[in-house]
N, C-alpha and C positions, 0 to 999 in steps of 0.2 A: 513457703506458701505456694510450691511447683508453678512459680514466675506467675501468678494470679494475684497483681495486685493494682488496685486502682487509682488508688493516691496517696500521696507520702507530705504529712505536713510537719515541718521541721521551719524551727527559730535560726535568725543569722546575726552574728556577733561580726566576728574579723570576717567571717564567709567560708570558710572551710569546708565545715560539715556540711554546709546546704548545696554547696559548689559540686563536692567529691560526690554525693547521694546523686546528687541531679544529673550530673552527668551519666553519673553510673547506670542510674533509672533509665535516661532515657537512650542510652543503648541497646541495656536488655530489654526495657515497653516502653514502646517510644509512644503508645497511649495512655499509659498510667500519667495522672496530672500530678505536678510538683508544688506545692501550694509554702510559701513563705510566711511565716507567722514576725512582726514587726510592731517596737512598742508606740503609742503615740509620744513624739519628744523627737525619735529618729527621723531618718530621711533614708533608711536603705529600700523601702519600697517603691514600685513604680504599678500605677503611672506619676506621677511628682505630684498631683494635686490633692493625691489623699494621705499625705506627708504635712500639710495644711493645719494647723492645729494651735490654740495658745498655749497648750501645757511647753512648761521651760526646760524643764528633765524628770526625771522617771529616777524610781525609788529601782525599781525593776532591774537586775544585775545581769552581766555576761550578754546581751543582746543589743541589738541597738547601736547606732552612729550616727555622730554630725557629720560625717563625712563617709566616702566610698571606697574601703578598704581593694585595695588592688586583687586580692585573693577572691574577692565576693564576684560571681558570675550570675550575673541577672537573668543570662540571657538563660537558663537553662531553669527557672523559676516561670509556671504560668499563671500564677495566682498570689498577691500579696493581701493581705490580710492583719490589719491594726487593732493594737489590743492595749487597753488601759491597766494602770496600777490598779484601780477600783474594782476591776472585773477578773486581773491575773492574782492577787495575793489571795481572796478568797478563796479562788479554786483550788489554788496551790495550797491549803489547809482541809480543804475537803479532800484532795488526792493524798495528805496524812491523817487523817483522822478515819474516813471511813474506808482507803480504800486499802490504807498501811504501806504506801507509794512514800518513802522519803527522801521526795522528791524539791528543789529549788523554786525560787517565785517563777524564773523565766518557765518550769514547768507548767504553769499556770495558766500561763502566756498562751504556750502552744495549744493546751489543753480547750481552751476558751477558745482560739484562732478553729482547733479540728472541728468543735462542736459546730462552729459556722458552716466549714466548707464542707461537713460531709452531708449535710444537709441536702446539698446536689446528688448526691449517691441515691441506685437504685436499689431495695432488696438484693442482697445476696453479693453486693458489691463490696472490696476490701479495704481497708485504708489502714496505712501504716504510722505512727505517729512518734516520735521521737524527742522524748524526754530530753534535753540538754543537762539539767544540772542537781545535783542532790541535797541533800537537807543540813549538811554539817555547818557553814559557811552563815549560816541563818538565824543560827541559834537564839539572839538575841534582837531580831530584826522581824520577819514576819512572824515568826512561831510563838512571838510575845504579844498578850494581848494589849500592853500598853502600846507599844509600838501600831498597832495595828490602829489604835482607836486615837494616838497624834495624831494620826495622816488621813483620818476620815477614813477608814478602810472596815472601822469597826464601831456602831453604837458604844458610847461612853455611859455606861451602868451606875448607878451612886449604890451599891451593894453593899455600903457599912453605916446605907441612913446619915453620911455629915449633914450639921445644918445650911451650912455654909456653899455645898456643893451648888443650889440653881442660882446662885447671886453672878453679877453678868461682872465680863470679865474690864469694863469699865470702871468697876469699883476698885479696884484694885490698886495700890500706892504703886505703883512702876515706877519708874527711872525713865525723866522727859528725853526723847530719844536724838542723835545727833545724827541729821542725817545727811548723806554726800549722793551725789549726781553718777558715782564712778568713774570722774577726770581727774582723782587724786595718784599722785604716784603712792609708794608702799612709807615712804618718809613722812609724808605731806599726812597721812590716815595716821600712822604710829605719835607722831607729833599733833595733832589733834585729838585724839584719846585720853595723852596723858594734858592736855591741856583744859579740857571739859574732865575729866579724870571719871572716862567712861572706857567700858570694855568692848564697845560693839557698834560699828557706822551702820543703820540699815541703808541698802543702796536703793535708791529710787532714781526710776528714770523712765522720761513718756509719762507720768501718770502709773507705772506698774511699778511695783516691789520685785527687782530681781534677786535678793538674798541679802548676805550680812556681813561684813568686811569686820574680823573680829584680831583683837591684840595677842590675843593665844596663838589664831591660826598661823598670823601675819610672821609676826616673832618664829614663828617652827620653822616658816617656810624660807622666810630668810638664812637662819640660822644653819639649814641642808639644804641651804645653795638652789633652793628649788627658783626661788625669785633673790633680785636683788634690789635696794632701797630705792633703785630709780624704776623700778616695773610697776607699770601700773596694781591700783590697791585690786581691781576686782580682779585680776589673776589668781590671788587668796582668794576670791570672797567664797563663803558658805552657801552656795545656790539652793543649797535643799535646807535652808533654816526654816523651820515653822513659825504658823503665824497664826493668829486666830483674828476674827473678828470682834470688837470692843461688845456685840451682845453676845459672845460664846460664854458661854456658863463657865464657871470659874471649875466648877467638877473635871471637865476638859483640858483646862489650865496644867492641873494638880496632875492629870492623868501624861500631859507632856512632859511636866520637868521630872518625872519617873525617869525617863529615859532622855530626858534631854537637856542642857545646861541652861537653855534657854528660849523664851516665846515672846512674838513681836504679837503685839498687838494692832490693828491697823481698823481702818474704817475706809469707808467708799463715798465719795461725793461726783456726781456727774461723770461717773465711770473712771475717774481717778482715786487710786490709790493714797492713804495716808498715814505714813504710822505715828499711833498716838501714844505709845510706851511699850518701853523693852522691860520684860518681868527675870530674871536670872532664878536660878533655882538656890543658890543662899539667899533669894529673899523669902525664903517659904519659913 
C-alpha cells in the first residue's frame, strides 16, 4: 500500500501479533493509529475502566485475558475497543456466508471492533485489519445453528410445528438441584453427589450463578492430575454451563441439549439468582 496507511486494527490473545504489528507500524508511520480490538470478560484493554463489565467469560476463542501476558505491549496500542459474543459470532457467519472469508469468531471480534474505529477515517483514508483466526476449529461451535441459538446468539425457530415447543421451561420434571457456595474442596462435591446421587452442584455465590461443578468433569480432572481431591471444587467447575430462565420456552430447552448435556434452570428474585432445576439431556 506504498507505506499509505492509516490504521491497523488487530485482536490480542498472549500479545504477539498486536505487539510485533505496533511496533513495526509505528516505526515505519508513526501516524498510522494502532487500534486493539478486546472481548468483554477480558482485562487486556486500557484505560481499565472499560474492562468493567458483568459478563463472567466469553464463548469467543484465542483473544482475551484475565491477566497481562508479559509479551502484550500496550504501550504501542492507541486505541482499545470492546466487543461482545452477541455482536462477534454474528459477524463471524456473515464474513462466511456472504463474504466466503472462513474466517474464526475472534474474526468477528476484529471485524465489529474495525467497523467502530473506522468510523473516525476520512475519504480516501486506509485501514488495515487483520483476521486472527480461521473457520476449521469451529465446526461445531458457532457455524452450528444450535449452538448459536443456546447462547442467545440466534432466534430459536419451532420449524417442525412441535406442540409442545412454547410451553415454559418451568413445566418441566427436572432434577431439584444441589447447590454449593464453591467452599467445597473436590472430595467434599464428589462425596455429595453420590450422596444426593446427583451429577451436577450448580455454584451460587453473591446471589449470581457462576457455572456447575459436574462428576464427569471433576473425576477427568482428577484422574490427569490436573486437580487433586483436596483443590477446591470450582477449579473444575464448568463456567460456561447454560442456563435458561424458568419462562424460556421449552423449544430453547430442546434446542440446548442438541449440543449440550445439560441446562440449569434458574429464576431472579430481588436481583438474586436461583436455580430451580437442572434438566440432563437423557431426560429428553
Amino acid at each position: 500500500m506504498d507505506n499509505n496507511v492509516d490504521m491497523v486494527i488487530c485482536s490480542a490473545g498472549t500479545g504477539g501479533t498486536i505487539a510485533g504489528i505496533g511496533r513495526k507500524i509505528k516505526e515505519a508511520l508513526p501516524s498510522c493509529k494502532v487500534v486493539g480490538v478486546d472481548p468483554h470478560g477480558s482485562i487486556l484493554a486500557q484505560p481499565e475502566e472499560i474492562n468493567k463489565t458483568d459478563v463472567q467469560s466469553y464463548e469467543v476463542e484465542g483473544i482475551g485475558y484475565d491477566f497481562i501476558p508479559t509479551v502484550l505491549d500496550r504501550s504501542v496500542v492507541d486505541e482499545w475497543i470492546k466487543v461482545g459474543d452477541p455482536e462477534a459470532f454474528p459477524m463471524a457467519r456473515r464474513l462466511n456466508c456472504e463474504e466466503g472469508i472462513l474466517s474464526g469468531g475472534s474474526s468477528g471480534s476484529v471485524l465489529i471492533g474495525a467497523l467502530q474505529a473506522c468510523k473516525s477515517l476520512k475519504a480516501g483514508q486506509r485501514a488495515v485489519i487483520i483476521l486472527p483466526d480461521g473457520i476449521r476449529n469451529y465446526m461445531t461451535k458457532f457455524v452450528s445453528d444450535n449452538w448459536m441459538e443456546a447462547r442467545d446468539f440466534k432466534p430459536v425457530v419451532n420449524e417442525h410445528n412441535h406442540w409442545w415447543w412454547n410451553h415454559k421451561a418451568s413445566e418441566l420434571k427436572s432434577f431439584s438441584p444441589v447447590v454449593i457456595d464453591g467452599s467445597m474442596t473436590c472430595q467434599e462435591a464428589i462425596n455429595l453427589m453420590k450422596e444426593k446421587n446427583v451429577q451436577h452442584l450448580p455454584v451460587v455465590n453473591n446471589g449470581k450463578i457462576k457455572g456447575c461443578v459436574t462428576l464427569d468433569i471433576l473425576t477427568n480432572q482428577i484422574v490427569s492430575n490436573n486437580l487433586c481431591i483436596k483443590s477446591p471444587a470450582t477449579k473444575g467447575m464448568f463456567k460456561k454451563a447454560i442456563k435458561v430462565t424458568a419462562d424460556a420456552i421449552v423449544g430453547k430447552v430442546a434446542r440446548i441439549l442438541e449440543v449440550e448435556d445439560f441446562v440449569m434452570i434458574y429464576k431472579t428474585e430481588n436481583g438474586a439468582e436461583t436455580v430451580t432445576g437442572i434438566f440432563p439431556v437423557e431426560k429428553l
